[in-house]
N, C-alpha and C positions, 0 to 999 in steps of 0.2 A: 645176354650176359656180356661182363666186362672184356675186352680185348687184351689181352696185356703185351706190349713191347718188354724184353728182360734185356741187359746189358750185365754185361760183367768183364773181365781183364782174363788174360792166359796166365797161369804160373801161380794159380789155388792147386796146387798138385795138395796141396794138405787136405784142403774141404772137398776136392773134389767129390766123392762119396755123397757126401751133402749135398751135394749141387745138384747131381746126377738124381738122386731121390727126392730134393723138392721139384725138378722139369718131370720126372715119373709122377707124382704125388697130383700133380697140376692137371697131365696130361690124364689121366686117371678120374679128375672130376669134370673131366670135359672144357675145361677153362680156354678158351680159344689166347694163343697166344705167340707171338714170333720173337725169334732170337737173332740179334744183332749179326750179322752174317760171320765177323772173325769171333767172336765167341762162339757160335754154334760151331766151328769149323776145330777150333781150339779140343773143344769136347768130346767130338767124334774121331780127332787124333789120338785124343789120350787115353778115349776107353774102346778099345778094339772089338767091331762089331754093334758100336752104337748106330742107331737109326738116325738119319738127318730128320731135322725138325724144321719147320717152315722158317727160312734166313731173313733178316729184315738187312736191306743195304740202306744205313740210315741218311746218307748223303741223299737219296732220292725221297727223303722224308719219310716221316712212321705214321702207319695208320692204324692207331691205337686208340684207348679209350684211357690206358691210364701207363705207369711205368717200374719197372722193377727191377733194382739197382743193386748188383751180389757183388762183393767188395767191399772197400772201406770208402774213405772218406773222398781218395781220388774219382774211382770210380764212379761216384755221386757227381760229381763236380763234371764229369764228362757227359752222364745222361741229361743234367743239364743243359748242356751243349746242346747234344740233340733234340730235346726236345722243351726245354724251356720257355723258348717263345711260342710253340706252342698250349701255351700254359696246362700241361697234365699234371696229373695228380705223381708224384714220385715218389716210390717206398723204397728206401734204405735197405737192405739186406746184408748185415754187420759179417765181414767173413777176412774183415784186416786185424790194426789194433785197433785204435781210438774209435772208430767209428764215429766220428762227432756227430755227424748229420743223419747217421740211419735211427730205424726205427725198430729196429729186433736184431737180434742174431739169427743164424740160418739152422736152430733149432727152433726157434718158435714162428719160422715163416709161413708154413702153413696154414697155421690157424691166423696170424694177420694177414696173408690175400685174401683167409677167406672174410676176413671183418673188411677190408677195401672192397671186396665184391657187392658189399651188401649194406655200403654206405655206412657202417660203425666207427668210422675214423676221422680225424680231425686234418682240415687240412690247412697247414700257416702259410698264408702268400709271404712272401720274402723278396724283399729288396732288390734287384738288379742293377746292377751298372751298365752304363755303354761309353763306349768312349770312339770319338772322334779326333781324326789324325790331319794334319794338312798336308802331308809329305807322302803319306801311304794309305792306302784302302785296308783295313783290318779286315782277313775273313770271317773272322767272329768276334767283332767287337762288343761285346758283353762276359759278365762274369757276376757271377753270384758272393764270392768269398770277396777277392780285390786286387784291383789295379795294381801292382807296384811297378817302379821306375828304378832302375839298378843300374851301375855302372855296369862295364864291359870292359874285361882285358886290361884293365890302367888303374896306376892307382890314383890318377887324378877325379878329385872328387867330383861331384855333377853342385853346379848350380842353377836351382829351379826356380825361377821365380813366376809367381803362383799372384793367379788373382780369385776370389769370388764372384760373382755376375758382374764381370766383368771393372769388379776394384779390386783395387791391388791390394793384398795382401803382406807376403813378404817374399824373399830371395832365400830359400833354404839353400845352405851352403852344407853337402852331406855326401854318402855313400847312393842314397837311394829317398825317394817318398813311397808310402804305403797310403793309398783310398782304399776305402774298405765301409761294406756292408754292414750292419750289426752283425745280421750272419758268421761273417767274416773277421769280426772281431776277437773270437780267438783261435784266431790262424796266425798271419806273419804279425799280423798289427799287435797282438798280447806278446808274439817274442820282444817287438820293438820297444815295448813298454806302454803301448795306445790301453784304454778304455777299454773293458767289456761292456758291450751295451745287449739290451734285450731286445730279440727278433723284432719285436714290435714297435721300437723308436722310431720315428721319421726321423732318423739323423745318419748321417755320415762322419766317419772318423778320418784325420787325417794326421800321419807319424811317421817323422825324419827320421832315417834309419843314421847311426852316428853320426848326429850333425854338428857340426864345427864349432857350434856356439851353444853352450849350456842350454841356454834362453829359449830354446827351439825346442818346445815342447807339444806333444798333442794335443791334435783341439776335437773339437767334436764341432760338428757343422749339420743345419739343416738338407733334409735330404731334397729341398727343393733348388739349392744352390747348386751351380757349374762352377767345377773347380779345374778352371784352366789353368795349364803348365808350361813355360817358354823353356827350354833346355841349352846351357850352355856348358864348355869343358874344355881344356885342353885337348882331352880326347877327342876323336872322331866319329864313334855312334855310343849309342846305349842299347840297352834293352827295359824294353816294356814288357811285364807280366802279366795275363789276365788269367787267374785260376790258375798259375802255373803252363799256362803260355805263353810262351817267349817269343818277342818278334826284337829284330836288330833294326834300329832306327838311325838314322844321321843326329848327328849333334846339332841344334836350331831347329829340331821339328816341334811343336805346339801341339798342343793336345788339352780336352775337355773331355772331361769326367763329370758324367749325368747318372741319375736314376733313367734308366730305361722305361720303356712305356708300358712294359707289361713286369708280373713278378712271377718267382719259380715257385710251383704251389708244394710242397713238404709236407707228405703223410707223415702224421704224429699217431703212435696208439691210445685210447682211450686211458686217461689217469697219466700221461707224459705230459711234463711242463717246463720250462725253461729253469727252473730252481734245481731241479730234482735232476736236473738235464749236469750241472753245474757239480751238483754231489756226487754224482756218480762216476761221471765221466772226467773231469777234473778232481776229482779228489779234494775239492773242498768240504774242512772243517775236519781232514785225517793227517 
């Protein structure tokens, strides 16, 4: 039987109840499975007299068959972290708002382990980034959603000038740039005004966050191209985002933004598709 690594966040004091009864529910069909060590620790604080369950310390890697994500959209974005290059299967477990990237709510989780147990479920490989630094070693340079590039503390804007495999492109003159996955396209890049593209595009979006000149519009780029970044400013660092981590870089550091060589595999339920993903959860055509 399938292994499951489970990850989730501290401060569901609302579902908790929920949580608590699908790890009983789980444990109950015998499902072999370990818990992220500060979540399991999180749980057995807040329910007095809960049993420890076998802790997974992910930094020393998971050894799993597949993954199970209780939270929202961040949450997701962090089990990727862990476990995305090792490309497992990952199931969403909606317990935020939006939940963009899950796959149920944590009422109907049960019965979808039990359809990932038993091979009933679809699974979409998705896009990765990686990005390389020549100034700094990123501890996890990868992100599934997208890179952005942000100012820091000043309001002098960043000038990025940006090439393609290695042709120049242009000098955005802006707040920030947003790369970004399809995945990822409606995250910061739909606030920025970029493209929604479908999971399954080989392309990459790329969108000036208020940039200086009208003309500096989103473009959509093949996802085989490097989109390197030279950074200059008045100011003295920036920060870089992957997935909503932040690293603080010096002003002049270069940076190349790739598809990664592997992708995050996203448990979808049988009868889920990207349209219907778009109706629901965006509330298009209400």
């Amino acid at each position: 039987m399938k292994k499951l690594a489970i990850f989730g966040n501290g401060g569901q004091h609302e579902h908790l109840p929920e949580i608590v009864g699908l790890l009983d529910a789980l444990e109950a069909r015998h499902i072999p499975m370990v818990v992220e060590q500060d979540f399991e620790q999180y749980i057995r604080q807040s329910v007095p007299g809960r049993k420890a369950l076998p802790a997974l310390d992910a930094r020393q890697g998971v050894d799993a068959d597949a993954a199970l994500s209780l939270g929202g959209d961040g949450t997701f974005l962090t089990t990727v972290m862990w476990v995305g290059k090792r490309e497992l299967p990952i199931m969403g477990v909606n317990t935020g708002h939006l939940g963009y990237l899950t796959a149920c709510n944590i009422a109907q989780a049960v019965e979808a382990v039990e359809l990932l147990l038993h091979d009933k479920v679809l699974i979409d490989r998705r896009t990765m980034l990686q990005v390389d630094c020549d100034v700094v070693d990123i501890d996890h340079p990868y992100a599934l959603n997208d890179v952005a590039i942000l100012r820091k503390d000043s309001t002098a804007m960043l000038e990025m000038e940006t090439s393609l495999d290695s042709q120049p492109l242009t000098t955005y003159k802006a707040d920030g740039l947003v790369i970004c996955t399809p995945t990822g396209s409606t995250a910061y890049n739909l606030s920025a005004g970029g493209p929604i593209l479908a999971p399954s595009t080989p392309c990459l979006a790329i969108s000036p966050l208020s940039p200086h000149s009208l003309t500096m519009r989103p473009m959509v780029v093949p996802d085989t191209a490097a989109v390197t970044i030279a950074t200059r400013s008045r100011a003295t660092h920036f920060h870089v985002s992957l997935d909503g981590e932040a690293y603080t870089l010096p002003i002049g550091a270069t940076m190349t933004v790739r598809k990664a060589p592997f992708s995050a595999h996203v448990v979808q339920l049988p009868g889920q598709n990207f349209a219907a993903t778009l109706r629901h959860k965006l509330h298009w055509g209400l």
